[in-house]
C-alpha positions in Angstrom: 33.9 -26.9 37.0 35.1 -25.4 40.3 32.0 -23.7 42.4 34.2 -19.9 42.5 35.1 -20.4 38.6 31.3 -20.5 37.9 30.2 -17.7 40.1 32.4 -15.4 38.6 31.6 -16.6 35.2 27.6 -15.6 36.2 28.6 -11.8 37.9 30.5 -11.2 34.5 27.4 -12.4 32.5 25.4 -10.4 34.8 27.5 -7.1 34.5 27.1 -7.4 30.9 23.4 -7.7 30.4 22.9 -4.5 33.1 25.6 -2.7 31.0 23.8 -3.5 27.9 20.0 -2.6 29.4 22.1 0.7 30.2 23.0 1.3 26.6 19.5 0.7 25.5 17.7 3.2 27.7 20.7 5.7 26.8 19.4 9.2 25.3 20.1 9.6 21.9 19.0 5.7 20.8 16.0 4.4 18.7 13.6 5.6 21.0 14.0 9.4 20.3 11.2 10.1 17.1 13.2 10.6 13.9 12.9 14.2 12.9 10.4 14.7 9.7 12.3 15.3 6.5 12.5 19.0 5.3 13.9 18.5 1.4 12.1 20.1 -1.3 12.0 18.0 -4.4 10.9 18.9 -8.1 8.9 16.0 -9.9 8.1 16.2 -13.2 4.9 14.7 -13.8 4.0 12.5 -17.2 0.0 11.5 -18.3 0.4 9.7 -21.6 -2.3 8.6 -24.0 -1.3 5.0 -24.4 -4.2 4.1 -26.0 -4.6 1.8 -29.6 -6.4 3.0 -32.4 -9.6 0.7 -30.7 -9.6 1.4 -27.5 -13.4 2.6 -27.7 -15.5 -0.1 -29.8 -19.2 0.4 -29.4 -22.2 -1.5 -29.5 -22.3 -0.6 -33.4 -19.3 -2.2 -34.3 -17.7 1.6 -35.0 -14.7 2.8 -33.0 -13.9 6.3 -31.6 -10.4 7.6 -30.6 -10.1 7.9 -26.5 -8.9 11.0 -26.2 -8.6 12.9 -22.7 -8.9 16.6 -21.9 -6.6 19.5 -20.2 -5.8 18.5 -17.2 -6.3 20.5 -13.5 -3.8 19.9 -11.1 -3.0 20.5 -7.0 -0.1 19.7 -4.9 -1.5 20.1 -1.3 -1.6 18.3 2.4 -3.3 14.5 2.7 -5.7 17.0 5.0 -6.9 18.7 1.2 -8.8 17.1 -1.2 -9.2 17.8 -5.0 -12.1 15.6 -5.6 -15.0 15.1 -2.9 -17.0 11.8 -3.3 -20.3 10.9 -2.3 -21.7 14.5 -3.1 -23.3 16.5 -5.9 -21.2 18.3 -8.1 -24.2 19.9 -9.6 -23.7 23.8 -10.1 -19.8 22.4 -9.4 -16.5 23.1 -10.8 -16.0 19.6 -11.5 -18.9 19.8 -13.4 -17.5 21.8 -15.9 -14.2 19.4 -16.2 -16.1 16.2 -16.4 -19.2 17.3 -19.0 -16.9 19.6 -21.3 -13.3 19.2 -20.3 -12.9 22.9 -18.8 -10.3 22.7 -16.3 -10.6 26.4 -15.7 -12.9 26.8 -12.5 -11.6 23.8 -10.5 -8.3 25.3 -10.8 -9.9 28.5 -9.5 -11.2 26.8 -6.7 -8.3 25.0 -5.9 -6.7 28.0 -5.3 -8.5 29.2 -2.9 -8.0 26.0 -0.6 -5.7 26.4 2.7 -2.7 23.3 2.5 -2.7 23.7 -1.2 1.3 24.2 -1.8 0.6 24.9 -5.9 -1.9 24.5 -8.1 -2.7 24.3 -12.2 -3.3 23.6 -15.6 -1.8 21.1 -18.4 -3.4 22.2 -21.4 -0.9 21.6 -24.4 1.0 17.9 -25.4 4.4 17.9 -25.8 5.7 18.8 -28.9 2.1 20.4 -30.2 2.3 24.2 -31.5 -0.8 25.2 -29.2 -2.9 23.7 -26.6 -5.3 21.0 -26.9 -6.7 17.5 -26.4 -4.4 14.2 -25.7 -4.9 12.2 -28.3 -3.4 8.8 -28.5 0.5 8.6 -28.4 0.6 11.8 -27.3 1.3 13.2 -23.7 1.3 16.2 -21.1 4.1 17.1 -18.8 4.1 19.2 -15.6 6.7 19.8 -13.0 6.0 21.4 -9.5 8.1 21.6 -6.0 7.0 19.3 -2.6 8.1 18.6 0.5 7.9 15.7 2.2 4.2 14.6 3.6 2.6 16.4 0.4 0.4 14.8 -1.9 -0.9 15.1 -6.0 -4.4 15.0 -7.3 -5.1 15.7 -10.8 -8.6 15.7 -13.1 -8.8 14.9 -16.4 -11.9 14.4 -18.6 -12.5 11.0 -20.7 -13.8 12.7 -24.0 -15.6 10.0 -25.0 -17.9 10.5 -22.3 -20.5 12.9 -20.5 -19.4 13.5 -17.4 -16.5 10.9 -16.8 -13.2 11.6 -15.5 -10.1 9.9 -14.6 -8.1 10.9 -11.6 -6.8 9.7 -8.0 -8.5 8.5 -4.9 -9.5 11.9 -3.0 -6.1 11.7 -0.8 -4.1 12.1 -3.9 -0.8 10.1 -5.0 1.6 9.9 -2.7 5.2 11.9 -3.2 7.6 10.6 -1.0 7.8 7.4 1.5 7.6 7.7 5.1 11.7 8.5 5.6 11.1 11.4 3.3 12.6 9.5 0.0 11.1 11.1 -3.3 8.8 8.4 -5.1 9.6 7.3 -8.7 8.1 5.6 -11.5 4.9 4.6 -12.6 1.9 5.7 -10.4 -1.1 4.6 -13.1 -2.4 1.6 -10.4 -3.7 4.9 -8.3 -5.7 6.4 -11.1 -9.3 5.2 -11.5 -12.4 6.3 -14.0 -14.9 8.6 -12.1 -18.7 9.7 -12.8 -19.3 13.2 -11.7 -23.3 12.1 -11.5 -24.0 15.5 -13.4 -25.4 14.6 -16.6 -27.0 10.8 -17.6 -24.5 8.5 -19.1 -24.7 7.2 -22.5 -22.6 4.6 -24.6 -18.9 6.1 -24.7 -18.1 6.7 -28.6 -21.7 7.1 -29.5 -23.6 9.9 -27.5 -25.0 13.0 -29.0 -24.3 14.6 -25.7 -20.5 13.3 -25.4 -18.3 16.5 -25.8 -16.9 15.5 -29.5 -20.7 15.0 -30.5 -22.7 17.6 -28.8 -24.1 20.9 -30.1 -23.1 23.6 -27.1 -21.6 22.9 -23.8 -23.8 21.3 -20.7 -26.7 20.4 -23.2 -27.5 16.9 -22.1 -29.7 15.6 -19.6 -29.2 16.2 -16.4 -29.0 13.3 -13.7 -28.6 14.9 -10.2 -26.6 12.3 -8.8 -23.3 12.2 -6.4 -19.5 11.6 -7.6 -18.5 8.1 -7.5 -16.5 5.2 -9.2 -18.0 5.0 -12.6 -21.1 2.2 -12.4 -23.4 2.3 -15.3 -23.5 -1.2 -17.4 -21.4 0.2 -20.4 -17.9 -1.2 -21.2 -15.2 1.0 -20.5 -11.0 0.5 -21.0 -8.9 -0.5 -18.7 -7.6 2.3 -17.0 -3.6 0.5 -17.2 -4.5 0.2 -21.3 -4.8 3.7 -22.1 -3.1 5.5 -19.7 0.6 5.6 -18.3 1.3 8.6 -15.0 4.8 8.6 -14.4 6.5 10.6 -11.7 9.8 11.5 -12.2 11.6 13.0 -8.9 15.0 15.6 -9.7 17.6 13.6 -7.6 
């Protein structure tokens, strides 16, 4: 190829990769931050019962229905958290929730929290005249308004139980993905079984301290111990088998 033929074929190459390292460093590209999402979005929120008819089989060979309680609810900042583990709940709102299925004072002092956008209670199933327990096959609904960057947390007690509760990790579920999109669908994988450490455990279906069994509220033993994962040596359900959260975002 002729010597001037290829140096002009190099300066053109040339011009174009400067013009294109100009383009690049242009304001107004990919290296301005995106601005954060400002949409409000309504979810309503679905906790179904899924549970069989054996769900619960104890060490007896009886069964007992699994049945869970009113549930307490918070829409709030990742910065806020509904449940604290790792401490005593002693003396506690929680305490209430998890030994007799009272959502009443947590929501009280949920309310009192700074980033918490809403707050409340799920007390009656869908279809049922007046509130009450969830039985199996039956189901609460909620609905509330987020932005973008908020999360959920809810509480609800396992009745079989005396103090266990199901409910999220302490950052809550997560509403929306990172461009600000609403999340959908089924969010059971993020809801685990909980011991509030309040009162000692005993086999799920068959204590006389368990809320369907015993004689007044907060009578059974007390265990002064912190809120953690459940850990006690008694067989519990899978969490997936029982339960279904669905979040369902208004497009």
């Amino acid at each position: 190829m002729d010597t001037k033929i290829q140096v002009l074929i190099a300066v053109a190459l040339g011009v174009a990769i400067a013009l294109a390292g100009l383009m690049l460093l242009r304001p107004g590209r990919e290296e301005e931050p995106m601005p954060a999402p400002t949409t409000a979005t309504t979810f309503t929120v679905r906790i179904e019962n899924i549970a069989g008819e054996d769900a619960i089989v104890t060490s007896e060979g009886s069964t007992a229905p699994f049945v869970l309680s009113p549930v307490a609810w918070a829409v709030h900042s990742p910065a806020v958290s509904l449940l604290m583990t790792g401490i005593s709940a002693s003396g506690m709102p929680l305490e209430r929730l998890a030994e007799d299925g009272n959502p009443g004072p947590l929501v009280e002092e949920i309310g009192t929290k700074g980033g918490v956008a809403s707050s409340g209670i799920v007390d009656t199933p869908v279809g049922a005249d007046g509130p009450g327990v969830l039985t199996p096959g039956s189901m609460f609904e909620f609905q509330f308004t987020a932005m973008p960057g908020m999360r959920l947390s809810f509480a609800t007690m396992f009745g079989q139980s005396n103090d266990l509760f199901y409910a999220p990790d302490p950052p809550g579920i997560q509403l929306f993905y990172a461009d600000g999109t609403p999340i959908s669908g089924d969010v059971t994988g993020m809801v685990f079984l909980w011991d509030a450490g309040t009162e000692v455990n005993q086999e799920p279906g068959l204590g006389s301290d368990q809320a369907p069994r015993q004689a007044a509220p907060n009578t059974g033993e007390d265990e002064n111990g912190l809120v953690q994962l459940v850990n006690d040596g008694y067989m519990y359900p899978n969490v997936l088998d029982v339960i279904r959260v669905t979040l369902s975002p208004q497009m």
